[in-house]
C-alpha positions in Angstrom: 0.0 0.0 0.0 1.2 3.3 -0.7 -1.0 5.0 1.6 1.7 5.8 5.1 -1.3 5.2 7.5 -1.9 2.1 5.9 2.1 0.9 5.9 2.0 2.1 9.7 -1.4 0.1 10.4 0.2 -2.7 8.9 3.7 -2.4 11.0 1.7 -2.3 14.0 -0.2 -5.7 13.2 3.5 -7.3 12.9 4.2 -6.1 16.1 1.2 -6.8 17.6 1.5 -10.2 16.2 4.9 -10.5 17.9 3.9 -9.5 21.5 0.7 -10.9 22.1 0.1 -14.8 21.3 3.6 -16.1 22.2 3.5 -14.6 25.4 0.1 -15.0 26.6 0.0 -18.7 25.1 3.6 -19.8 26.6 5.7 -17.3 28.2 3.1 -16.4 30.9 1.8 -20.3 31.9 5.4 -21.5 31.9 6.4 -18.7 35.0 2.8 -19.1 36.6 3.9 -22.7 36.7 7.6 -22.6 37.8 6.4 -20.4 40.4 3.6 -22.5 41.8 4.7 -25.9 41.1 1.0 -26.5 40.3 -1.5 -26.9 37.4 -4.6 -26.5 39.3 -2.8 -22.9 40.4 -2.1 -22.7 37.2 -5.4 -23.1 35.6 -7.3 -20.6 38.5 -4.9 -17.9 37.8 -5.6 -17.9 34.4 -9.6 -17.9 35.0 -9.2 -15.0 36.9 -6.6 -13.3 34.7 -9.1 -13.7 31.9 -11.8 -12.6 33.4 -10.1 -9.2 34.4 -9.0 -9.1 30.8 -12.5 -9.4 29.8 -13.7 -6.8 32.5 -11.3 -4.1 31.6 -12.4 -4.6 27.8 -15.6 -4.1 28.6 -15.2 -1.2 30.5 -12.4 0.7 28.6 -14.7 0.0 25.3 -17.3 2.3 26.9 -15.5 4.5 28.8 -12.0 5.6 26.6 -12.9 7.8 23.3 -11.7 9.8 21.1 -8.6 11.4 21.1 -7.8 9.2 25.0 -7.2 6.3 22.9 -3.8 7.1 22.0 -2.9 8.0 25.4 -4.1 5.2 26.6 -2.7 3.0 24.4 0.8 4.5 25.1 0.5 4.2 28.4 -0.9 0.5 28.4 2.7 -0.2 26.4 4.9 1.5 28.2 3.2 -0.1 31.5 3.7 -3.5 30.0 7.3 -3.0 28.9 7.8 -1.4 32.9 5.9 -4.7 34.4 8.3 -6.9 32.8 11.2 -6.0 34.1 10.2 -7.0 37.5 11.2 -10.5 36.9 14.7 -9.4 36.3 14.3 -8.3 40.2 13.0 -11.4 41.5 11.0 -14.6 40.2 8.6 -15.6 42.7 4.6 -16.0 43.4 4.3 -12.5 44.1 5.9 -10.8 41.0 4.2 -13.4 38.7 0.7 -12.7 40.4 2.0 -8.6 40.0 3.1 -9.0 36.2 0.0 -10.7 35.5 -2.3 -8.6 36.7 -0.5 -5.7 34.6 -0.3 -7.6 31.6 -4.3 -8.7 31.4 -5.2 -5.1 32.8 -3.2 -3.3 30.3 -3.2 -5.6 27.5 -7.0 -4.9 26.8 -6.5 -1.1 27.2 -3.5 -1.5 24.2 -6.1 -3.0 22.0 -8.6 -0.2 22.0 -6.7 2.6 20.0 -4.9 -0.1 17.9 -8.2 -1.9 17.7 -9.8 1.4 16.7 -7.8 2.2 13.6 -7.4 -0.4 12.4 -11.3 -1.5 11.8 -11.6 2.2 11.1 -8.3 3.0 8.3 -10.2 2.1 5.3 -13.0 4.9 6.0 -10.4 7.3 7.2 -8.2 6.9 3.5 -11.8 6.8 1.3 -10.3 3.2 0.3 -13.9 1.4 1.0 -13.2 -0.8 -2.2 -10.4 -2.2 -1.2 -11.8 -3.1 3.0 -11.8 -7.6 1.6 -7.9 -7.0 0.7 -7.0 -4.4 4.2 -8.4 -7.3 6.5 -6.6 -10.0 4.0 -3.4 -8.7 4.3 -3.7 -7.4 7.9 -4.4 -10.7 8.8 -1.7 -12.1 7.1 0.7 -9.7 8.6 -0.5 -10.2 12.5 0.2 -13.8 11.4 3.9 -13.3 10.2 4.4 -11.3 13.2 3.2 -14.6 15.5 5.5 -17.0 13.9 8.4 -14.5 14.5 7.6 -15.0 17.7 7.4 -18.4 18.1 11.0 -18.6 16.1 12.2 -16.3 18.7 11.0 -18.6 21.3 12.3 -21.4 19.8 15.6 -20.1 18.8 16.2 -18.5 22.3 15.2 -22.1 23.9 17.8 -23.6 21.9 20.3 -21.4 22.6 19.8 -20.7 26.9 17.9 -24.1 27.2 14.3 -24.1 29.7 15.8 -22.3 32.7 13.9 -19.4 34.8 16.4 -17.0 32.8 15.5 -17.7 29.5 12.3 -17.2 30.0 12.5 -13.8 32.2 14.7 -13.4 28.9 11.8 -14.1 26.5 9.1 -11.9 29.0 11.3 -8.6 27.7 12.3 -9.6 24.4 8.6 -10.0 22.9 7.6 -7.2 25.0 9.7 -4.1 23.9 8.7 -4.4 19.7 5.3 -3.3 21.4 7.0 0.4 21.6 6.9 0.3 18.1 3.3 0.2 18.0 3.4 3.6 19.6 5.6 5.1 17.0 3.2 4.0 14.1 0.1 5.3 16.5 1.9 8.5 16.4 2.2 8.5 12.4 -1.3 7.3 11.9 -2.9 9.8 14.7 -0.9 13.0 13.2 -2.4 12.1 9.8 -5.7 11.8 11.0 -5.9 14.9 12.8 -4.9 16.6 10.0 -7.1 15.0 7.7 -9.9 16.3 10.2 -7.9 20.1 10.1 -7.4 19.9 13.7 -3.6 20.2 13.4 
């Protein structure tokens, strides 16, 4: 596409690719369960986790708008990129119950601006004929960006081995390409605003 708020849309859903299924699917479960030393604790945690995920969604859909959708995005990332670093102070029950409770609070609040432009891009541009080939290749590039991430998994794995390290290792490494996601909110929300002659 040659249209930049398109390119940046589409950067974003390779990031977005990279830091959300990977961790959420295998990072996070593996330190809830080294932690614990239990499946059942593993398997409550995550029920709650979830349903706090689901609760924020629900209210942050209603209650962020408008131009507090950036902001809160930002801040959602740069929260997340902050949380992770606490395992590099300690692994224990108490950080993993902290991180996790940052990530599935935060992680929803992320979603909204990102979420917001990119269902809304194609109205924004005047593209409408081309909305079947957007969500085609948007899709395909939030895919590419999940099996960089399971590469980088796998690579890093083979390299450290399955210690506590690697993965505290892993927590960071498929966090921080999130930042990017606020550069290319940046790009898109400049553009938009001037589209609307606000800036």
């Amino acid at each position: 596409r040659k249209e930049k708020p398109l390119q940046s849309l589409y950067y974003e859903s390779f990031f977005e690719g990279i830091t959300s299924d990977a961790v959420n699917n295998i990072v996070l479960p593996v330190l809830i369960f080294l932690s614990f030393q239990s499946e059942f604790s593993l398997g409550a945690l995550q029920s709650v986790f979830a349903l706090l995920a689901a609760f924020v969604s629900y209210i942050g859909g209603k209650k962020i708008l408008g131009p507090q959708m950036m902001k809160c995005t930002s801040f959602a990332i740069i929260g997340l990129v902050c949380s992770s670093l606490l395992y590099f102070i300690d692994v224990n029950a108490t950080t993993v119950i902290i991180y996790n409770i940052c990530y599935y609070f935060l992680t929803p609040i992320r979603d909204i601006g990102y979420g917001h432009y990119g269902s809304n891009i194609i109205d924004i541009e005047k593209v409408e004929e081309e909305r079947v080939e957007h969500f085609v290749l948007r899709e395909m590039v939030l895919n590419a960006g999940r099996v960089v991430s399971y590469l980088l998994i796998f690579l890093i794995i083979t390299c450290f081995g399955e210690s506590l390290s690697t993965f505290k290792i892993l927590t960071l490494v498929l966090t921080l390409p999130a930042l990017m996601i606020i550069f290319h909110n940046f790009r898109i929300e400049k553009h938009v605003q001037k589209l609307l002659g606000q800036c």
